[in-house]
Structures are given as C-alpha cells and as structure tokens.
C-alpha positions as CSV (number, residue, x, y, z in Angstrom):
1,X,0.0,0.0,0.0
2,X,1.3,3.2,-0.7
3,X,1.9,4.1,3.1
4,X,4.4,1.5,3.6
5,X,6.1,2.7,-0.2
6,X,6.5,6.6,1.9
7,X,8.8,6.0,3.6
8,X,11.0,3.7,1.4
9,X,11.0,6.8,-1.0
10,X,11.7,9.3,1.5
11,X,15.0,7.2,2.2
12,X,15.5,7.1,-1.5
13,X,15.4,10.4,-1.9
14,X,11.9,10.5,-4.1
15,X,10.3,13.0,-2.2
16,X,7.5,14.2,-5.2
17,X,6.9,10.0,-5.4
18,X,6.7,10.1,-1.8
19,X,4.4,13.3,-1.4
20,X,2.2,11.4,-4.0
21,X,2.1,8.2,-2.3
22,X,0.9,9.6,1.3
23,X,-1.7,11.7,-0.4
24,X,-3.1,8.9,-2.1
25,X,-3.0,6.8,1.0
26,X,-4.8,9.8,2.9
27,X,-7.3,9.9,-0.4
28,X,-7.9,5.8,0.2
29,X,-8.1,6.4,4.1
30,X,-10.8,9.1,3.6
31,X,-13.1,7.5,1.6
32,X,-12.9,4.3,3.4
33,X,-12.9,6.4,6.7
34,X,-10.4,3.9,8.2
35,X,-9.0,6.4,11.2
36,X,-5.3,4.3,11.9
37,X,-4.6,4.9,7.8
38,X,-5.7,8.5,7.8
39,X,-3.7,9.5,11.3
40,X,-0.7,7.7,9.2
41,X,-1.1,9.3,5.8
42,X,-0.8,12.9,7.9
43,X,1.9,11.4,9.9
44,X,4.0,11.0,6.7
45,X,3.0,14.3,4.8
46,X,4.5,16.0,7.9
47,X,7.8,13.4,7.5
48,X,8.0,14.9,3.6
49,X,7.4,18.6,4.4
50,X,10.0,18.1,7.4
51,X,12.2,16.7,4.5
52,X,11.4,19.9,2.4
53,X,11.8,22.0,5.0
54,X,8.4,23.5,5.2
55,X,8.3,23.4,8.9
56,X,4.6,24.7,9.7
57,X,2.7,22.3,6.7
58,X,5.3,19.4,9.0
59,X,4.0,21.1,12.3
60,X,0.1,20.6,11.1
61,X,0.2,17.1,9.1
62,X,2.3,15.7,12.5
63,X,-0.3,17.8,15.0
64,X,-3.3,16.3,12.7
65,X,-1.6,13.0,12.7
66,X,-1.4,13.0,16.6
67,X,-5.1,14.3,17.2
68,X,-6.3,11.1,14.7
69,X,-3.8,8.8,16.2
70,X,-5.1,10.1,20.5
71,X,-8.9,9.3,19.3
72,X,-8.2,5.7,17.9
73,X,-6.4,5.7,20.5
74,X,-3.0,4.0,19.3
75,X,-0.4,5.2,22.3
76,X,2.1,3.7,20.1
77,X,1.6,5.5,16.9
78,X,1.5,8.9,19.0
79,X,4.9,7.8,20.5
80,X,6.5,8.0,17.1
81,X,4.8,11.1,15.9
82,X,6.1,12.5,19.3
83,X,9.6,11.9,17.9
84,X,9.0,13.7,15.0
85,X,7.7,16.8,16.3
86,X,10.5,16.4,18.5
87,X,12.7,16.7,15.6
88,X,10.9,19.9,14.2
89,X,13.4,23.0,14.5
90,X,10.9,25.0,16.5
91,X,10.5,21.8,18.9
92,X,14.9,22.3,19.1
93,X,14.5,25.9,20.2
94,X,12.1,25.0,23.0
95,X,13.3,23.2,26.1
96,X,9.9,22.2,27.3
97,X,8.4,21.4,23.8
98,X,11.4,19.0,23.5
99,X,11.1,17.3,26.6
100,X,7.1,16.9,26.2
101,X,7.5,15.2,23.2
102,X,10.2,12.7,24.1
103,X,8.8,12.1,27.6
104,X,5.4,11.2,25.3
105,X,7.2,9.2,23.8
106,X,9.3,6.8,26.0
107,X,6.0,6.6,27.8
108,X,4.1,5.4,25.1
109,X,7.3,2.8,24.3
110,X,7.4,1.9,27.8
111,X,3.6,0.8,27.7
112,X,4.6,-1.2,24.5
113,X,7.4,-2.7,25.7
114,X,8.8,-1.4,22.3
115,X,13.2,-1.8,23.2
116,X,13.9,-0.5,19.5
117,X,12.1,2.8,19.9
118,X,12.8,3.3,23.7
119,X,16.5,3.8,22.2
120,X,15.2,5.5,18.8
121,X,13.9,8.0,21.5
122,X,17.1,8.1,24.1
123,X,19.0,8.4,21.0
124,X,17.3,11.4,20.2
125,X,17.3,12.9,23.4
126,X,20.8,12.7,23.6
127,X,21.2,14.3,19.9
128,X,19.1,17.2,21.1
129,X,20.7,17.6,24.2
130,X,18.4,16.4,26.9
131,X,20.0,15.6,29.9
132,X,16.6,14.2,31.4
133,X,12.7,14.6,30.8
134,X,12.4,16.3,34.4
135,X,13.7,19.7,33.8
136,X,17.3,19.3,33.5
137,X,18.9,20.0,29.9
138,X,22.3,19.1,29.2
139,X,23.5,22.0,27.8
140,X,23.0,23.9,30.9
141,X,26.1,21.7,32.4
C-alpha cells in the first residue's frame, strides 16, 4: 500500500513520489474512513514537508496526525509522531516542547514494551541535548 512505499522513497530520496504516495493513502483512508490509515497518511506528509523544510505544513500534518492517532487511541503510533515533532526546529529551540514530546514518547514505548524505539527516543534525546525529561537539559552543564 502506498503508506508503507512513503517512507521507502523518502529514504531514496523520491520525495515528489513520496508526497504522492501519502496523499493517495490519505485519499484511500478518507473515503474508506479507516482512522489508523488516515492518522498515518498525515503522519507522513509531515515526515515529507520536514524533509522539504516546510516546517509549519510538518508542524500541522504531525499535529493532525497525533489528534487522529489520541482518538483511535493507538499510544504507540502517537509515541513516534512524538519523535517527529520532536525533531521539528521550533520543537529544538524549546526546552519544554522537547522534553514533552520525548517524555510522550518513552511513555508510550514503555507501555509497549517497544526496546527498538525506547533507544530511537534516548538516541534522540541525547542528539538534542536532553540531559533528562524532568527539567534538566544538558546544555546547561
């Protein structure tokens, strides 16, 4: 289906192919109103405008994506949209935007007893410099 072909072409480098896969998928998901595929069609529009830099259309495909994937509710899905919004520059410029996201999600990969994210997440905290998800940030050291 073309959701699973997104991000394949996003690693390739096919971003227009890519862009046209997720909205056909969010197309499909509409009509069929099947929620999980529509929260995941957003969810990688915002991955190909973060990949064009167009920061606020990444911002409200991965805010959309999170809203459809909260009223499902799939805690696991929102965990790795957390780590995208996490990645968003604006996200990098605010300490506390930063730590909600990650602390969203290593809770929601806790829950899942998902190992292979729980570090996808540390990882990223420690790229973006936080220290912990209590208050503390490493670049204050």
């Amino acid at each position: 289906w073309d959701l699973a072909r997104v991000e394949l072409l996003l690693w390739a480098g096919r971003i227009a192919e890519a862009r046209a896969a997720a909205l056909r998928a969010l197309e499909v998901s509409r009509l069929t109103s099947f929620a999980w595929a529509r929260a995941a069609a957003e969810r990688e529009l915002g991955r190909v405008a973060m990949v064009l830099q167009d920061e606020p259309a990444a911002r409200n495909h991965l805010h959309a994506a999170l809203e459809l994937f909260r009223a499902i509710p799939a805690r696991f899905e929102m965990g790795r949209t957390h780590l995208d919004l996490a990645r968003l520059p604006e996200a990098h410029d605010a300490a506390v935007g930063r730590r909600r996201h990650l602390g969203e999600a290593l809770r929601a990969f806790r829950a899942a007893r998902a190992p292979r994210y729980l570090d996808r997440a540390e990882r990223l905290a420690m790229d973006l410099r936080v220290a912990d998800l209590t208050g503390d940030d490493a670049s204050r050291s």
